[in-house]
GUDREN-766938 format. One line per 8 residues: number of its first residue (from 1); their letters; for each residue x, y, z of C-alpha. Coordinates in pm, whole numbers, plus 50000, padded with zeros to 5 digits. Layout:
# residues N
NUM	A	X/Y/Z  ...
//
This chain:
# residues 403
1	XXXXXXXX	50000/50000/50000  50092/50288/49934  50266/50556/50231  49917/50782/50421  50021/51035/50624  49710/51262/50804  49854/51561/50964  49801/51934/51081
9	XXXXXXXX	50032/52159/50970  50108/52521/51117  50165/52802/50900  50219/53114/51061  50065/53466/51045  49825/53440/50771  49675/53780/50604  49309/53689/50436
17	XXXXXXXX	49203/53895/50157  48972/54092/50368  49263/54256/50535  49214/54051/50874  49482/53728/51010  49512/53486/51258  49853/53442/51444  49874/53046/51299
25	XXXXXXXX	49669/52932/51007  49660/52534/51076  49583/52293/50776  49446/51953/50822  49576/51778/50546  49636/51424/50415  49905/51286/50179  49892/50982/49972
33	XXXXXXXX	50226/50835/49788  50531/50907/49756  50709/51215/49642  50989/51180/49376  50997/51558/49260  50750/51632/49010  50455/51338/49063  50288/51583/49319
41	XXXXXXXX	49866/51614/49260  49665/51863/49492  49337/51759/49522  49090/52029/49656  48755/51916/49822  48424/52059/49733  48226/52272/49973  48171/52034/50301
49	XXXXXXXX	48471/51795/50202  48761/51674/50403  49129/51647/50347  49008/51262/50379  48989/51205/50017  49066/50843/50030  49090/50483/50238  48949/50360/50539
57	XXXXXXXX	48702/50539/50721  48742/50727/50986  48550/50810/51335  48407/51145/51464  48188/51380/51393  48296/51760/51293  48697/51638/51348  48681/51427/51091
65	XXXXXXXX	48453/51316/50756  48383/50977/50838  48363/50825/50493  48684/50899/50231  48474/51135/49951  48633/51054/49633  48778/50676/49724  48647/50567/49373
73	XXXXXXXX	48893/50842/49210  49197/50813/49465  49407/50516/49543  49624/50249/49430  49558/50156/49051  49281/50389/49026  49240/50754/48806  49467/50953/49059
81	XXXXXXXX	49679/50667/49119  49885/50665/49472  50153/50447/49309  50236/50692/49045  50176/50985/49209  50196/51185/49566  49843/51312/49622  49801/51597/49898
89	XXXXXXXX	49432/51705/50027  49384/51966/50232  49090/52097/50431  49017/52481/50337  49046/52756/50574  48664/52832/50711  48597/52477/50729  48588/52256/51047
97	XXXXXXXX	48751/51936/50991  49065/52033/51153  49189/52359/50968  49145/52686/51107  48743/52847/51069  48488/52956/51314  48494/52637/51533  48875/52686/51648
105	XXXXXXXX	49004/52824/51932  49071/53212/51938  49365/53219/52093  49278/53541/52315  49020/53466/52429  48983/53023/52442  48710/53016/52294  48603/52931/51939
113	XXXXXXXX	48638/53199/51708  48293/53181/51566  48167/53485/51343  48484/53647/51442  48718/53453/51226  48822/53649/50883  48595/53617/50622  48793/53353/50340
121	XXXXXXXX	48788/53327/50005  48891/53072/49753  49178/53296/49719  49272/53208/50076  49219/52870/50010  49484/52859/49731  49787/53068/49926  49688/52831/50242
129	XXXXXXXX	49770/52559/49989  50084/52679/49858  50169/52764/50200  50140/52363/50300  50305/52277/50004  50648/52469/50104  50586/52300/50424  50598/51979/50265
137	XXXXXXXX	50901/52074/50072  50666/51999/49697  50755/52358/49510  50546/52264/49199  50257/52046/49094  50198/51810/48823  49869/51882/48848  49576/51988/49078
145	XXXXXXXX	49223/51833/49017  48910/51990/49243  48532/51919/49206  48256/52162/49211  48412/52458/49419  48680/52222/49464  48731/52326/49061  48737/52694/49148
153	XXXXXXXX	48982/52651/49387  49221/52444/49112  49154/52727/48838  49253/52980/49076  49586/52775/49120  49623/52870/48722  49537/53198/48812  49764/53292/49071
161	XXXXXXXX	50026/53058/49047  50040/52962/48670  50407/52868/48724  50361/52620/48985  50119/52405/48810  50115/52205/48468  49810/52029/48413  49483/52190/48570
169	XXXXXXXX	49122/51963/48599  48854/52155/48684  48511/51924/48694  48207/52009/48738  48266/52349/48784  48263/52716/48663  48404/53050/48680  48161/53174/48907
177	XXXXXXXX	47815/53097/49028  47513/53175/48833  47230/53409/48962  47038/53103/49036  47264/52965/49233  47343/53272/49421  47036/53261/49508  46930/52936/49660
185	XXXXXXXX	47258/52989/49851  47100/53296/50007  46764/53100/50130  47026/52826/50269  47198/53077/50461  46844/53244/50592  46750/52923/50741  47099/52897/50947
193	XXXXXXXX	47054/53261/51046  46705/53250/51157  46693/52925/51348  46664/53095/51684  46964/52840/51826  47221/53103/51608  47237/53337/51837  47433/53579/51575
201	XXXXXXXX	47656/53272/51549  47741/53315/51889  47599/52951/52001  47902/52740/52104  47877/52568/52448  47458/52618/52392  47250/52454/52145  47360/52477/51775
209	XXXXXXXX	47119/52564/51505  47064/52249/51369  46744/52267/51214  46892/52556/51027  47168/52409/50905  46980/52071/50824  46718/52299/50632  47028/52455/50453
217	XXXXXXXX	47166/52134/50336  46818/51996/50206  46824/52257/49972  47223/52140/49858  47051/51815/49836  46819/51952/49596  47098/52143/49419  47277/51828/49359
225	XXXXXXXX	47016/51627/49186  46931/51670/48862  46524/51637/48769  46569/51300/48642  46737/51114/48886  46495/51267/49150  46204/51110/48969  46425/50747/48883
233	XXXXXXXX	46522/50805/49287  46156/50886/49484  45942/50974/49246  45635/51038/49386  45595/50705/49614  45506/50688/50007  45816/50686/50248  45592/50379/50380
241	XXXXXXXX	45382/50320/50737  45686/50290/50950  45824/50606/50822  45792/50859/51073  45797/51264/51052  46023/51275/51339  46307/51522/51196  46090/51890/51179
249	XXXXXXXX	45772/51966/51307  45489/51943/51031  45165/52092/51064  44840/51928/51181  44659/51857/50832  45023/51692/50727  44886/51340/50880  44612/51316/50599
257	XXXXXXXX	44887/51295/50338  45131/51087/50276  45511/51116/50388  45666/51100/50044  46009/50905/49980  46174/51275/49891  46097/51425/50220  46206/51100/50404
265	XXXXXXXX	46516/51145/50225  46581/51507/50241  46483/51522/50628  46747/51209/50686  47037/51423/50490  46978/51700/50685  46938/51538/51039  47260/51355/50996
273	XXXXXXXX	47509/51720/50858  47342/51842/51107  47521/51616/51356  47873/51646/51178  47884/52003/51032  47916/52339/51172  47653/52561/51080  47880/52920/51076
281	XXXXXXXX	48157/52696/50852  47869/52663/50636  47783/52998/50584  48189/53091/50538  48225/52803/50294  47852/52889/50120  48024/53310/50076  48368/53207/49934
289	XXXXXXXX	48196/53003/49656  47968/53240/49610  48223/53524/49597  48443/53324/49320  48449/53550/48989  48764/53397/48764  48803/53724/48608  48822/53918/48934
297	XXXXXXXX	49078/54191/48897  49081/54112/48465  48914/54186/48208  48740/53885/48108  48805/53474/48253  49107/53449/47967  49306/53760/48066  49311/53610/48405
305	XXXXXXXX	49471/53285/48273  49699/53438/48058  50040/53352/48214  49953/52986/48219  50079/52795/47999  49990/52438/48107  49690/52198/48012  49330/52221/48128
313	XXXXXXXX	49052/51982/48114  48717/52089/48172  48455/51777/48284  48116/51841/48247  47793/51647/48331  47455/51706/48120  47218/51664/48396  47437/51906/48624
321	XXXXXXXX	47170/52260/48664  47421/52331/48949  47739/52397/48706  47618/52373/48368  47728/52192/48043  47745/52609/47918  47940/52732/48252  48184/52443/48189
329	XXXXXXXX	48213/52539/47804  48252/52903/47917  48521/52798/48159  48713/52585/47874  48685/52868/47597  48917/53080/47855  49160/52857/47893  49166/52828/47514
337	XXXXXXXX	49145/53205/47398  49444/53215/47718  49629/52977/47518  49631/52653/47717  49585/52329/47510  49225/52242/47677  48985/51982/47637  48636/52015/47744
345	XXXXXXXX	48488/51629/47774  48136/51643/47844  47964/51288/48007  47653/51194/47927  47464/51125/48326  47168/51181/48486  47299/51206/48793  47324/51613/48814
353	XXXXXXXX	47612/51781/49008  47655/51483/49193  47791/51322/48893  48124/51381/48990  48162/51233/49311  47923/50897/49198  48039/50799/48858  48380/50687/48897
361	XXXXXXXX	48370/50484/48555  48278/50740/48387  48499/51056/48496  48814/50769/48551  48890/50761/48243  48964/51074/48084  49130/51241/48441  49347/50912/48450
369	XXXXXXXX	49471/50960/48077  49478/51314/48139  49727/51307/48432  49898/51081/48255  49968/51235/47891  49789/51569/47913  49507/51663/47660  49609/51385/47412
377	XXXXXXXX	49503/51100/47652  49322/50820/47466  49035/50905/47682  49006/51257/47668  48839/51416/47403  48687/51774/47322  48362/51766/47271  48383/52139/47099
385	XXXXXXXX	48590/52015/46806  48345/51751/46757  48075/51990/46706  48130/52258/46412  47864/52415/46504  47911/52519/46908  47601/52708/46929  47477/52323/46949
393	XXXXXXXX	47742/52191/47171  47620/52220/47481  47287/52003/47536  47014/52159/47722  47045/52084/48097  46781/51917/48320  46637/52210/48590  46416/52121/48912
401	XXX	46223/52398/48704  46165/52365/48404  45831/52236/48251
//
């Protein structure tokens, strides 16, 4: 097997974009491998991910994600192979699976930090990286691969640190959030900050606002389904007589209906990130993707890619409504008009956003060849140049609301 090593690392006085620090930025962080020189692969997690991105599970609730979130993708023989190369996860600042964010300890006053730590950015995320990385003695990448805001965080490695990295795999991602998804972010973040438990997110030692944050997730559940696969999934069917509306209160005519698979679901989802999530890490984590804008500081998506001069592959997913087919193709044509050799390899799946985490056969392929030999992997192709006509590339996506 290959060497694991799961570790915190301390980095110092760290200055956030906002203009605040913290005396030491720690980094949970895992490693995977071994390191020869120039077989190093950052991985970057997607919004409530770990730096547990592979192997055996682990115990514990907000100190650790219990199950490994991309195990299918990472590991010995697989796309991002642990033989070949030395794999390095990290968990982002703002979160609360062992790096610095809300939930750690102030170190004035003893207590957690709570709406007092700085507000982060993906930004943040990628110095905090590079930061680790001179820690771990890796000064360049071979590549670094992220998922959903994950992806933002590895196009923002092209972005500010073009000469550090050669390949670049953003999946399932964008350049920045669409007004649609700005805005079901916003009603998430209402239902944290009006669950009466908040408290201004002053609730530690008290009780948390769970409902909140459950509510919050439901509607990431939501998000991350495409139209399809919630019919194939629930459809309309009973959650059954034993099922029992035990999570939220309902109200008095609900017993005349019936307790429908989706609301079993949705209410179990929520119930149980409620138990292993911190509710003010969500609303840091929810703001820094929200925030994202490639082009910040540019001109357009391209002039902010301009000094890179690696390869890029863009992975999209045709039932995604979360990060469309369109926002991928958008995200591609920068690379391309920056002058990066780019493929954008679009997969067929019903799945929506959650795609990338539960189709490993699919999205194997093409990241394994492209690790391996770039943009002219046997697997990777570019679904533009197979289209002459790319006002027809992109297929329409499945939306929770459309007709």
């Amino acid at each position: 097997m290959p060497e694991h090593t799961r570790d915190t690392a301390s980095l110092g006085d760290f200055e956030f974009q906002c203009g605040e620090s913290v005396p030491d930025l720690e980094l949970a962080y895992e490693t995977y491998g071994e390191f020869d020189g120039d077989n190093a692969v950052l991985v970057c997690h997607a919004l409530t991910g770990s730096a547990h991105v592979a192997g055996a599970r682990r115990r514990g609730g907000t100190s650790g994600q219990a199950a490994a979130w991309w195990d299918d993708i990472v590991g010995p023989g697989k796309a991002i192979d642990t033989n070949e190369y030395y794999v390095v996860c990290a968990n982002v600042p703002g979160s609360c699976y062992g790096s610095s964010g809300p939930t750690s300890e102030h170190p004035e006053t003893g207590e957690p930090w709570g709406v007092e730590f700085p507000a982060v950015t993906v930004g943040d995320w990628t110095e905090a990286q590079r930061l680790l990385l001179d820690e771990l003695g890796v000064p360049h990448l071979h590549a670094v691969v992220g998922g959903s805001v994950g992806g933002m965080n590895a196009i923002e490695w092209a972005k500010r640190h073009p000469d550090h990295v050669d390949r670049v795999a953003a999946i399932a991602a964008a350049e920045r959030l669409d007004p649609q998804g700005l805005a079901l972010d916003a009603i998430a973040r209402r239902c944290i900050t009006t669950d009466p438990n908040w408290q201004g997110g002053e609730y530690y030692g008290g009780p948390e606002p769970t409902n909140g944050l459950a509510l919050a997730r439901q509607i990431g559940h939501v998000m991350y389904l495409s139209k399809s696969s919630m019919e194939d999934k629930f459809g309309r069917r009973s959650a059954g007589m034993d099922a029992v509306r035990d999570a939220f209160p309902s109200d008095p005519a609900a017993g005349f209906f019936p307790y429908r698979d989706v609301e079993s679901y949705l209410d179990y989802q929520g119930e149980k990130f409620g138990e292993r999530f911190d509710a003010n890490a969500y609303l840091y984590l929810t703001r820094a993707m929200d925030n994202y804008d490639l082009a910040s500081g540019y001109e357009s998506g391209a002039d902010a890619l301009a000094a890179f001069s690696g390869e890029s592959l863009v992975v999209s997913f045709t039932g995604d409504w979360h990060f469309t087919v369109e926002q991928n193709e958008e995200l591609a044509g920068s690379f391309r008009r920056a002058g990066a050799d780019t493929a954008h390899h679009v997969v067929e799946s019903g799945h929506g956003h959650d795609a990338f985490l539960v189709e490993p056969d699919r999205l194997g392929p093409p990241l394994a060849d492209f690790l391996d030999d770039g943009v002219d992997g046997r697997a990777v192709t570019d679904t533009r140049e197979e289209d002459e006509d790319e006002s027809e590339f992109a297929p329409v996506h499945t939306s929770l609301f459309s007709d």
